[in-house]
C-alpha positions as CSV (number, residue, x, y, z in Angstrom):
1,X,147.1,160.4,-38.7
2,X,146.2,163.0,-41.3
3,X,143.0,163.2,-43.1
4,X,143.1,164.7,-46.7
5,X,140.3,166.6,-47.6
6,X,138.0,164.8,-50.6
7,X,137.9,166.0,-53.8
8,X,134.5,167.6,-53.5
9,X,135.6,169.4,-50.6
10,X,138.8,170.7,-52.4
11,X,136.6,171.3,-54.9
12,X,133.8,173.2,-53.0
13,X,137.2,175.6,-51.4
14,X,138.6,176.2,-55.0
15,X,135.2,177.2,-56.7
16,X,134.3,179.4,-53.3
17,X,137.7,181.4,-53.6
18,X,137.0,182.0,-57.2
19,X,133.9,183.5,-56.4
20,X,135.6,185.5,-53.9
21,X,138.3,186.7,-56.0
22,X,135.9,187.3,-58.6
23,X,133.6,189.6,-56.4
24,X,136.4,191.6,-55.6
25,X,138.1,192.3,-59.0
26,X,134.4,193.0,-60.1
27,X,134.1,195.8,-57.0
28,X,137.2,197.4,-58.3
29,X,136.4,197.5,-62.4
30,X,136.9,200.6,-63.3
31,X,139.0,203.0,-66.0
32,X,139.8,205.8,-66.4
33,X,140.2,208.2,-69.4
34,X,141.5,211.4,-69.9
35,X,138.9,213.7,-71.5
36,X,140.8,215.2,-75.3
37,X,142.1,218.6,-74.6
38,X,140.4,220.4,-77.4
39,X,137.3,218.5,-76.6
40,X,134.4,220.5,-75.7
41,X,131.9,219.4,-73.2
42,X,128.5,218.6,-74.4
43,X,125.9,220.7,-73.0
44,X,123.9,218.7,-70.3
45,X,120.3,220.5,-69.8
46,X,117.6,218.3,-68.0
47,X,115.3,218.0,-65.3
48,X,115.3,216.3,-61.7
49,X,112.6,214.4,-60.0
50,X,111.1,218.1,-58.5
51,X,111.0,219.4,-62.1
52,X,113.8,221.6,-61.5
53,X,116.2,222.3,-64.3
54,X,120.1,222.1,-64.3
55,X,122.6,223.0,-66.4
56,X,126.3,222.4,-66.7
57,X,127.2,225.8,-67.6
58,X,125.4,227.1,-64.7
59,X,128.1,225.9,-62.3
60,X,131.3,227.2,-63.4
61,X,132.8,227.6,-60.7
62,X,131.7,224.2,-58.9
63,X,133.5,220.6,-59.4
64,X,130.9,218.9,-60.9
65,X,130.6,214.9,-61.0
66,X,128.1,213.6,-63.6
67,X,127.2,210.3,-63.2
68,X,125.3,208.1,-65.7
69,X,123.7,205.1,-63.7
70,X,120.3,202.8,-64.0
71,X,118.5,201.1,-61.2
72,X,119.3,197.5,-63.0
73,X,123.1,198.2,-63.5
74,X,124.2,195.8,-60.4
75,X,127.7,198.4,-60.3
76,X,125.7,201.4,-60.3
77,X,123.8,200.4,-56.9
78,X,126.6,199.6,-55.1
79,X,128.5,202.1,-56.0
80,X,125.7,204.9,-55.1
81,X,126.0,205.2,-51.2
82,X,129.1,206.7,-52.4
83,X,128.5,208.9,-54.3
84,X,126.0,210.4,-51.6
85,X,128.7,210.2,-49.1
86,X,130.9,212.3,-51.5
87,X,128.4,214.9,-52.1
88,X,127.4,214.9,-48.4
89,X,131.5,215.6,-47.5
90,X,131.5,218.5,-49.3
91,X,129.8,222.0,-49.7
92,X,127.3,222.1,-52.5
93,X,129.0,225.7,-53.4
94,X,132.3,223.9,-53.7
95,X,131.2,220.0,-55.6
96,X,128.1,219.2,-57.3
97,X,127.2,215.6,-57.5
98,X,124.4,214.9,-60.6
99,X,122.9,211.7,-60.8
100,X,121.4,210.9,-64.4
101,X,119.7,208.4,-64.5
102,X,119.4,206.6,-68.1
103,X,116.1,205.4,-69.9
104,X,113.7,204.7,-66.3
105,X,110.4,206.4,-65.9
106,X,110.4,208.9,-63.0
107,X,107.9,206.7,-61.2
108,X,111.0,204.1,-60.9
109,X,113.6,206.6,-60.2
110,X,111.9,207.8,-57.8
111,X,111.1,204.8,-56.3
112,X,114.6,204.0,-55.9
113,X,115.6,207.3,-54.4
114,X,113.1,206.9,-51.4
115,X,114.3,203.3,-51.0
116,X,118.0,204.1,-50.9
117,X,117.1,207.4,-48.8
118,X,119.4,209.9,-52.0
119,X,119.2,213.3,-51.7
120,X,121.8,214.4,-54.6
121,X,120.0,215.5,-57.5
122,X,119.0,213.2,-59.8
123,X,118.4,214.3,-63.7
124,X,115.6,212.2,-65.9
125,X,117.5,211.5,-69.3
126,X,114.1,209.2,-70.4
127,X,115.4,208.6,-74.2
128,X,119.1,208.7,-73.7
129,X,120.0,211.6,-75.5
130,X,122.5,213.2,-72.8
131,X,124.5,209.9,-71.7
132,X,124.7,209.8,-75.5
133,X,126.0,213.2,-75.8
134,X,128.4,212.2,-73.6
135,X,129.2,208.9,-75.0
136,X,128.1,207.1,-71.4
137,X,128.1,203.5,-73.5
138,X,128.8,201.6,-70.1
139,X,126.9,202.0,-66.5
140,X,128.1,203.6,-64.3
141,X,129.8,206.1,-66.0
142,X,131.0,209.3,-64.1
143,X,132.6,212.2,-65.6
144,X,134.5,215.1,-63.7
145,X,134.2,218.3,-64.6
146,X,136.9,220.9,-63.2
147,X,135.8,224.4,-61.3
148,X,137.0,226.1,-64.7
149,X,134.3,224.2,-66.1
150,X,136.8,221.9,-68.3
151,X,136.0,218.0,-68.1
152,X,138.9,216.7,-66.9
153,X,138.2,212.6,-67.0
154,X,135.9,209.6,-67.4
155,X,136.0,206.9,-65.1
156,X,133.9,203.9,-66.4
157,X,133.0,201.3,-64.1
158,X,132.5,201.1,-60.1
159,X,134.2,203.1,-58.1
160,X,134.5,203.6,-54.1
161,X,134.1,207.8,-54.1
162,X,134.9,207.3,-50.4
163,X,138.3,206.6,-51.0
164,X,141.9,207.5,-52.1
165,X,141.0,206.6,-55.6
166,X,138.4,208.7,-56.0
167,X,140.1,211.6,-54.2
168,X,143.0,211.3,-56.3
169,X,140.7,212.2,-58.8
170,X,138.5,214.6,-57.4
171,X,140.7,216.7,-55.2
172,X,142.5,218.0,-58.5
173,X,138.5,219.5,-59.9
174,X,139.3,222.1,-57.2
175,X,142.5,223.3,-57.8
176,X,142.4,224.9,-61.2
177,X,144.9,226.8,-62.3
178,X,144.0,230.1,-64.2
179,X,144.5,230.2,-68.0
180,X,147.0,232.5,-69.2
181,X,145.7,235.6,-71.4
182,X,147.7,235.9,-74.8
């Protein structure tokens, strides 16, 4: 004899594969934009947790990711680990991995960089003036930045730098081609 399940118990299934299904198209929400050609990059001039200061134009010649995040944007934390993983992978002479962190005190930035053991540099931006420079409207927001020093594209959302996503955007950051002299 077969038993049929009750309707709670369909019920239950049904509501706990929408939660699944969910979860997983929220892990994969991201876009990605082409940065305008004739767009010029905002400068980006600010100052990590050891009061050291970075600017963009100083790396020419370095891929650089710049990546708006905040320790209460749920995407930004997972996708993190990551991003550490991508700057760990490759030399810092060859990829540059910024972490700016938007509107936190550096006591909680901090805070979370112990806890989540980061050692990528991490930029303060305490009234939001650079992620609005760049137009970062939606956390996380990353944007890649060639060798040439031209920003190539913004990817809004969560994404997995880990995988062949993310390298089919990054590995391109390194092969520049030169520009051709009139």
């Amino acid at each position: 004899m077969r038993t049929h399940p009750t309707r709670a118990v369909r019920s239950a299934v049904l509501a706990m594969a929408a939660v699944l299904v969910a979860a997983r198209v929220y892990a994969q929400g991201f876009d990605v934009t082409p940065w305008p050609a004739r767009k010029a990059a905002p400068p980006l001039q600010a100052r990590d947790l050891h009061g050291q200061p970075w600017d963009l134009a100083t790396l020419r010649g370095k891929a650089v990711l710049i990546n708006f995040w905040a320790s209460w944007c749920a995407p930004c934390l997972v996708e993190m680990p990551s991003l550490q993983a991508l700057a760990r992978h490759h030399a810092p002479d060859e990829l540059v991995v910024l972490a700016v962190n938007f509107k936190e005190s550096a006591t909680t930035v901090q805070r979370f960089v112990q806890r989540n053991g980061l050692d990528l540099p991490v930029l303060l931006d305490p009234d939001g003036a650079i992620a609005r420079q760049w137009q970062a409207k939606v956390f996380p927001t990353t944007v890649l930045v060639a060798a040439d020093g031209h920003v190539r594209v913004v990817v809004r959302g969560e994404l997995d730098w880990t995988g062949p996503q993310a390298a089919a955007l990054v590995d391109p950051l390194f092969r520049t081609a030169p520009r051709k002299v009139p």
